[in-house]
N, C-alpha and C positions, 0 to 999 in steps of 0.2 A: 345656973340658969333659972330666972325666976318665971313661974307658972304663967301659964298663956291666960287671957279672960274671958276664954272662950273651949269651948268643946271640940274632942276630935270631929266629933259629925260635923259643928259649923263647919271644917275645913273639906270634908267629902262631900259637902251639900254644894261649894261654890266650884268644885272640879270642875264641872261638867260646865262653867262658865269660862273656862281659862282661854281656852280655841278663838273663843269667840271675843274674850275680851284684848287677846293678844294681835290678833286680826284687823281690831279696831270696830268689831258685827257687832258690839253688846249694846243693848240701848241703856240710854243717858241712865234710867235710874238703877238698873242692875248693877251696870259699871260703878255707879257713884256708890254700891252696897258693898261692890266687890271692893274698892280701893279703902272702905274705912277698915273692911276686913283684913287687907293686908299692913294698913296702918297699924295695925294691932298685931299681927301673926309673921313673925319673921323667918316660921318652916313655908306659909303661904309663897312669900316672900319671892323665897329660892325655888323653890317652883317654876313660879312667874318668870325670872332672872332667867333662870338654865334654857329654859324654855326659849326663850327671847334671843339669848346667845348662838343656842342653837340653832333656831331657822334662818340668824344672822351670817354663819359661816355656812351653810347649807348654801344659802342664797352665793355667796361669794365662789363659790365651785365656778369650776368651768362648764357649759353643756355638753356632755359627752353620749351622743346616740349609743343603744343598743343596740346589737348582732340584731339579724333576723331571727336566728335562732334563739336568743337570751328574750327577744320579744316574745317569742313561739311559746317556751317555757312559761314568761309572766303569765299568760292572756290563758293557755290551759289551767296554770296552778290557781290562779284566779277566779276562774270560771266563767270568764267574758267570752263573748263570741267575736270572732274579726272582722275588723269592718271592710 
């Protein structure tokens, strides 16, 4: 495998854009910073992919409500209060 043209950091600096760029939130220039990055980075790459795939078949699930009690557990383990 031949060396990436960039640094591990470039790839830890644009993490924190992935959410947002897979969501569709990133604005135009970031995005357009982010995609020459992955142009170049094919660990980037797979990232972005898995990523993608999975909130693909995520989405494909069926809705399946939780117990009252499996709700009970979330909202204390959480720390939220019930509305």
């Amino acid at each position: 495998m031949s060396p990436r043209p960039h640094s591990d950091d470039a790839c830890r600096e644009r993490l924190h854009q992935v959410l947002d760029y897979v969501d569709g939130a990133l604005d135009a220039d970031a995005c357009a910073e982010l995609e020459r990055h992955l142009a170049a980075c094919p660990d980037c790459r797979v990232v972005i992919n898995s990523l993608t795939n999975t909130i693909e078949l995520y989405q494909r699930l069926p809705s399946t409500p939780l117990s009252s009690s499996a709700t009970e557990r979330l909202y204390h383990r959480l720390n939220l209060p019930r509305s």
